[in-house]
N, C-alpha and C positions, 0 to 999 in steps of 0.2 A: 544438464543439472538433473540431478535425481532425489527423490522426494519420495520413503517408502515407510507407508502407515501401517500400524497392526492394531487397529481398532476392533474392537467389539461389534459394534455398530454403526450405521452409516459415517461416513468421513465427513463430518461438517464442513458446509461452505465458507464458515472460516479460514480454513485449514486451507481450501480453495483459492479461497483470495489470497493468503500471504503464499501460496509457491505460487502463484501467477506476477505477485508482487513483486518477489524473489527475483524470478523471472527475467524481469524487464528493467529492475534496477541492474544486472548484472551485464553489461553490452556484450563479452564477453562470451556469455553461453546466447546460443542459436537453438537450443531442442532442451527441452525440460519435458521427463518423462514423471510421473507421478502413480504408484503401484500401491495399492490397499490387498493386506494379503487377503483378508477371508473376508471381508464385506463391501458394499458398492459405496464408490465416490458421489458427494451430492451434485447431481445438475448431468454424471456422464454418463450412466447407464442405460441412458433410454434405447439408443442404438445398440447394443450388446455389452459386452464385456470391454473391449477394447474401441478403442476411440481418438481422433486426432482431430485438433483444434487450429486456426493460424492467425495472427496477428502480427502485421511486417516484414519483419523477417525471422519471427519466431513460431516455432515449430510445438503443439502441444504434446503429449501421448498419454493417455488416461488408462489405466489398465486395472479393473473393477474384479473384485474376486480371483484374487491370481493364483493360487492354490488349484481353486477349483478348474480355471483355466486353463492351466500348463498343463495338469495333470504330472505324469511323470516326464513330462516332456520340455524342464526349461532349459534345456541348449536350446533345443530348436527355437521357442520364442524369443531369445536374447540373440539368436540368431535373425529372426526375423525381424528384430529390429533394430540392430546392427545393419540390414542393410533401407530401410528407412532412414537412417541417418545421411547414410551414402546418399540416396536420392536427395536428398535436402543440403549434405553439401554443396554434391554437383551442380545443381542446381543456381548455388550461391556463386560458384567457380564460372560458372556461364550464363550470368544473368545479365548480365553486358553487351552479349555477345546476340542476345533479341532472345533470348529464352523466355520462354511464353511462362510468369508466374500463373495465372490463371488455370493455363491447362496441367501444369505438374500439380497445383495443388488438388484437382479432381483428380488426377490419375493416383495420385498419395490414399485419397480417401476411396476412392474406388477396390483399392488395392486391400487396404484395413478393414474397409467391411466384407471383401471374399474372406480373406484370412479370418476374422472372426466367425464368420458363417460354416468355412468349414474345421475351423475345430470342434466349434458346436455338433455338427453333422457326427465327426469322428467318436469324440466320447460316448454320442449316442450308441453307431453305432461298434464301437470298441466293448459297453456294456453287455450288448448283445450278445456279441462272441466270446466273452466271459463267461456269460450263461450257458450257452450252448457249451462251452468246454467243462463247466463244473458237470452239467445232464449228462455228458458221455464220458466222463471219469466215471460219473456215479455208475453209469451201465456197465461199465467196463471195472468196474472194481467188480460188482455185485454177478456178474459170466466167469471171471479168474476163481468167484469164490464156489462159484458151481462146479466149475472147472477141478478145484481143488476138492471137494466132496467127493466126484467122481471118481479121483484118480483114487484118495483113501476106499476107497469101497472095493476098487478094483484091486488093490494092491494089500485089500484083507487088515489094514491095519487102521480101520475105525472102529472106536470104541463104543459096545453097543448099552448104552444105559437100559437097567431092567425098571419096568413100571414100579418098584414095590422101590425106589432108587429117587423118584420126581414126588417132592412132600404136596400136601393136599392145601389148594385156596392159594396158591401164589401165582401158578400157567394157567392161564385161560383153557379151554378144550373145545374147540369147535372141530379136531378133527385134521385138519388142512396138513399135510405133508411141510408144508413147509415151518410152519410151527412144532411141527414137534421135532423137525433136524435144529432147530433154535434153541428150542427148550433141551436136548441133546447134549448140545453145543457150551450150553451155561452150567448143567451139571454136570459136564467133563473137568471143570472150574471150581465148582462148588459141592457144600454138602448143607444134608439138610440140616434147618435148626439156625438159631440168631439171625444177621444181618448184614445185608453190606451195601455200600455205596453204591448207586449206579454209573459213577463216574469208576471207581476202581474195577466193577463190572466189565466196563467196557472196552478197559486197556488190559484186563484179561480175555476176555474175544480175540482183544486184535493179533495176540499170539499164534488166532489159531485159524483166523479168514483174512482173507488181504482185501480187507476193506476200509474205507475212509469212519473216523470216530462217528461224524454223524447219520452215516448210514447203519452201522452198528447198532446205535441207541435206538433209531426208531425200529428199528427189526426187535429188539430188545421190549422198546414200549410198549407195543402191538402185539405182545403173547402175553405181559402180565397182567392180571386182574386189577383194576382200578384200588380193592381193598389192600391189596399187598405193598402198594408203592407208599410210603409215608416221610413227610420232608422235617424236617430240622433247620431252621431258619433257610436258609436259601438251597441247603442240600435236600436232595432226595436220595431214598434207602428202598432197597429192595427187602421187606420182610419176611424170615422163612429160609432163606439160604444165606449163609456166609463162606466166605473163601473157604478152599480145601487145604490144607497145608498137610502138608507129606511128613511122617514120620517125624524123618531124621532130622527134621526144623522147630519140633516142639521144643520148649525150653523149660527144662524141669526145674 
């Protein structure tokens, strides 16, 4: 018997009592599993996420936050508990036969709390390896794009902006080589005079570094003057340049 809540907030013990009730009135079912997608059941959570109960010959399975549980992984737990079932069949198939209820019911629970201990363990650390693969994208976008500076330079076709070309109060000037291949880099895009997006900014970049959008922006953020950037309810604008638009695109 299955019993699957989409509550807000804790699962009331209510809710508890009538699928236990459910349950027991029904002789029929033997395993009644009970699954709260994104909040914990009242009275199962204490022990983890997942949890198993018994009474006679009834089988409980309590599974608390199950979104956050499965992760992307619900075959595997419908999996793993498909074969819980199995064990509580067989169980029922050879209980005649001097099968020890006692000791299958610790081995059931023994079993459900490794299984819950390590998906716990996993997600953690699954998190980790996320991070660590976002930090060497980011290095490896931010070498391709050095990489790619290089090759223009070597290959004579990088465009050299003239000082009297970069409008005054928008670039920071501390000097630093790598600010001003930035500031370079944004007026190959733009001209001086009006405004533009920093969102539209930055998908004019990505034309020209093969980099990720938010590595982009912050190399972006980090040369313009704090007085230059100015927001518009939740947009921010870069004041002092706006897009270049070529010739043959104006519309008379």
């Amino acid at each position: 018997m299955w019993e699957l809540k989409n509550y807000t907030s804790l699962v009331p013990k209510a809710e508890v009592d009538k699928f236990l009730r459910d349950l027991k009135e029904n002789p029929q079912a033997k395993i009644g599993v009970m699954i709260s997608r994104t909040t914990d059941i009242h009275g199962k959570n204490a022990i983890g996420p997942l949890s198993t109960e018994f009474d006679g010959d009834k089988m409980m399975i309590y599974i608390n936050r199950f979104e956050e549980f499965c992760g992307e992984d619900e075959g595997k737990v419908f999996g793993m508990l498909l074969s819980l079932f199995r064990i509580w069949w067989q169980y029922h198939k050879e209980e005649n036969q001097g099968f020890d209820r006692v000791e299958i019911i610790r081995e059931v629970e023994k079993a459900v709390e490794e299984i819950a201990k390590r998906r716990t363990e996993w997600r953690r650390h699954k998190a980790h390896l996320d991070e660590m693969s976002r930090w060497a994208m980011d290095l490896l976008d931010e070498s391709e794009g050095r990489l790619d500076r290089i090759l223009k330079k070597v290959r004579n076709v990088a465009e050299v902006v003239q000082e009297s070309e970069v409008p005054e109060g928008v670039f920071r000037e501390s000097g630093e080589e790598k600010e001003r291949l930035w500031t370079q880099s944004i007026m190959r895009c733009c001209v001086v005079g009006g405004e533009i997006e920093v969102r539209e900014l930055v998908d004019l970049l990505r034309a020209h570094h093969k980099l990720s959008a938010d590595t982009i922006r912050s190399n972006v953020m980090a040369i313009l003057k704090d007085s230059s950037v100015i927001k518009k309810g939740i947009v921010k604008y870069v004041r002092g340049i706006s897009k270049f638009v070529p010739p043959c695109q104006i519309k008379m």
